[in-house]
N, C-alpha and C positions, 0 to 999 in steps of 0.2 A: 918658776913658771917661764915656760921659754916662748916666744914668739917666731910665729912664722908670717912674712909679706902681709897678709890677708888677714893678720891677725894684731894687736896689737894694742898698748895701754897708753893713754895721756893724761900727764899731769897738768892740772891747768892749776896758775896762781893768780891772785890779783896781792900784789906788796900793799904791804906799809906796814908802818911800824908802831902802831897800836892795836891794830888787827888784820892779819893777814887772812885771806880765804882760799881754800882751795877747792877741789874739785877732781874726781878721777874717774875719765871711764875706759869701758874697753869696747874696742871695735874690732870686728868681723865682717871683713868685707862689707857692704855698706849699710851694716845694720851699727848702732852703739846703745849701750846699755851703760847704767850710771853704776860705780860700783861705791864710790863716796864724798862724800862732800863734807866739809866744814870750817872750823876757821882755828886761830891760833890767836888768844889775845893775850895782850899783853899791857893794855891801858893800867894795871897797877906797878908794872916796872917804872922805875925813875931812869936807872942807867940806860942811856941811848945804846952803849957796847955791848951790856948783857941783852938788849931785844936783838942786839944781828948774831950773836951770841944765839939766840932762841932762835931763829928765824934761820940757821943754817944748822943745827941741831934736827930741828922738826920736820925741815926738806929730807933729810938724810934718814930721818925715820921713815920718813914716806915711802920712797923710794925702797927703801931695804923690806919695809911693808908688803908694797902693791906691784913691785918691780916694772915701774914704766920704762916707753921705749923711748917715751920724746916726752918734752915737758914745754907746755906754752904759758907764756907770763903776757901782762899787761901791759905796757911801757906806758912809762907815768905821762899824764897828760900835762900840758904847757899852762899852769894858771896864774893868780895874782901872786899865792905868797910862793917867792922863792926859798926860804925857807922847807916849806912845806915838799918843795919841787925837790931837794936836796934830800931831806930825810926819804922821800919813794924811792928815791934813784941808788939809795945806799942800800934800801930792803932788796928792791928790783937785782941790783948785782951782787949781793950774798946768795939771795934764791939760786943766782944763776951760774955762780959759783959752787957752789954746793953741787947742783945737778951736772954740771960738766965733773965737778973731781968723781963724779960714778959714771963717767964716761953716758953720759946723757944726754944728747944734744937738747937747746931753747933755740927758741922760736920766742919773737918778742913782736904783739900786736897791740895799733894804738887802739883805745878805749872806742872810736868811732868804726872801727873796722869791726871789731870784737860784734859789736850790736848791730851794727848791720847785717852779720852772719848769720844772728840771731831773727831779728826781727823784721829784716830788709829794710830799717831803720837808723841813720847814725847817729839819729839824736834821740833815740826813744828812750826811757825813762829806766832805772833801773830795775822798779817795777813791773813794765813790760816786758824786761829779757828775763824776770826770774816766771812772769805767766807762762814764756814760750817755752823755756827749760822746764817747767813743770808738766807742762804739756806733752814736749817732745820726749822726754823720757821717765814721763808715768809717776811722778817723783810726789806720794803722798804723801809725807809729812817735810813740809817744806821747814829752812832754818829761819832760827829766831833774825839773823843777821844777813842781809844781802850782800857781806861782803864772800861767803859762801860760792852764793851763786853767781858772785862776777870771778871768781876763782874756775867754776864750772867751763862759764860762757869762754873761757881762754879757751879750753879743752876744746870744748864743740866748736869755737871758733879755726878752731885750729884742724881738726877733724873733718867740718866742712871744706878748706883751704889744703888739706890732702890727700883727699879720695882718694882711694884704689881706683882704679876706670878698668873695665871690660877692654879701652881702646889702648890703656896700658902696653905697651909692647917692648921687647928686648931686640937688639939689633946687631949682626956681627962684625958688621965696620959701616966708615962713612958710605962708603958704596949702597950697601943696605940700606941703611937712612935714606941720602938720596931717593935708591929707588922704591922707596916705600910712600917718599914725600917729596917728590915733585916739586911742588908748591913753594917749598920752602929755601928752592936751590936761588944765589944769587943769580944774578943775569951778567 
């Protein structure tokens, strides 16, 4: 499936290493439609090396899957246990390893940006961004698991943060620029 400007697939993840969630959609010019969502778990594994092991496996099936253009992840957010900061940070850059060795660029947003996109809220509840995402793209049987849907809100989040624009424009040198944007010339 090839993409054109106007057209185009996001993977969105949220890490970690006992469930990771994802979320895929595709966008056309400023419409998007959901094409899948779900998670990867892994809470019965012991070995921490076979979940990054799993977790760069499973991106790589996605990808060869749904063939996205761009893939946006969560970047783990700043909390008590360090520990716990440590194991995100190891799923966070397998994911993101994975998706660059298929020549895929990431996009890495913090959890508070993510929801804002969402809900014009940074501290709204996880449950409020999975109502809007259900909302915003129609999505009747929602998952057992919100890690899913914060896998999703990467995607949309990231979707929102890169519009196509009508005011989009290509320009043939600085000169052009300039004279297109005024505005924007130093003094």
């Amino acid at each position: 499936m090839s993409s054109t400007p106007a057209e185009r697939i996001i993977l969105g993840i949220d890490p970690g290493t006992n469930i990771l969630g994802y979320g895929i959609i595709k966008c056309v010019g400023q419409k998007m439609t959901l094409v899948t969502l779900g998670i990867v778990d892994m809470q019965k594994m012991d070995d921490p090396m076979l979940k990054l092991q799993t977790i760069f496996e499973r991106i790589i099936l996605l990808i060869e899957e749904y063939h996205p253009d761009e893939m946006a992840i969560e970047a783990p957010f700043f909390g008590k246990n360090v520990q716990s900061m440590l194991k995100l940070g190891r799923a966070q850059g397998v994911a993101i390893a994975a998706s660059l060795s298929r020549q895929i660029p990431a996009t890495e947003y913090a959890p508070t940006r993510i929801k804002q996109s969402i809900t014009g809220r940074g501290a709204a509840s996880k449950e409020q961004v999975a109502a809007m995402l259900q909302s915003m793209l129609s999505i009747k049987d929602m998952p057992a698991k919100m890690d899913a849907t914060d896998g999703l809100a990467a995607a949309v989040c990231h979707f929102f943060n890169n519009k196509p624009s009508a005011q989009d424009k290509s320009y043939t040198g600085w000169k052009a620029f300039i004279a297109a944007n005024p505005e924007r010339k130093k003094s």
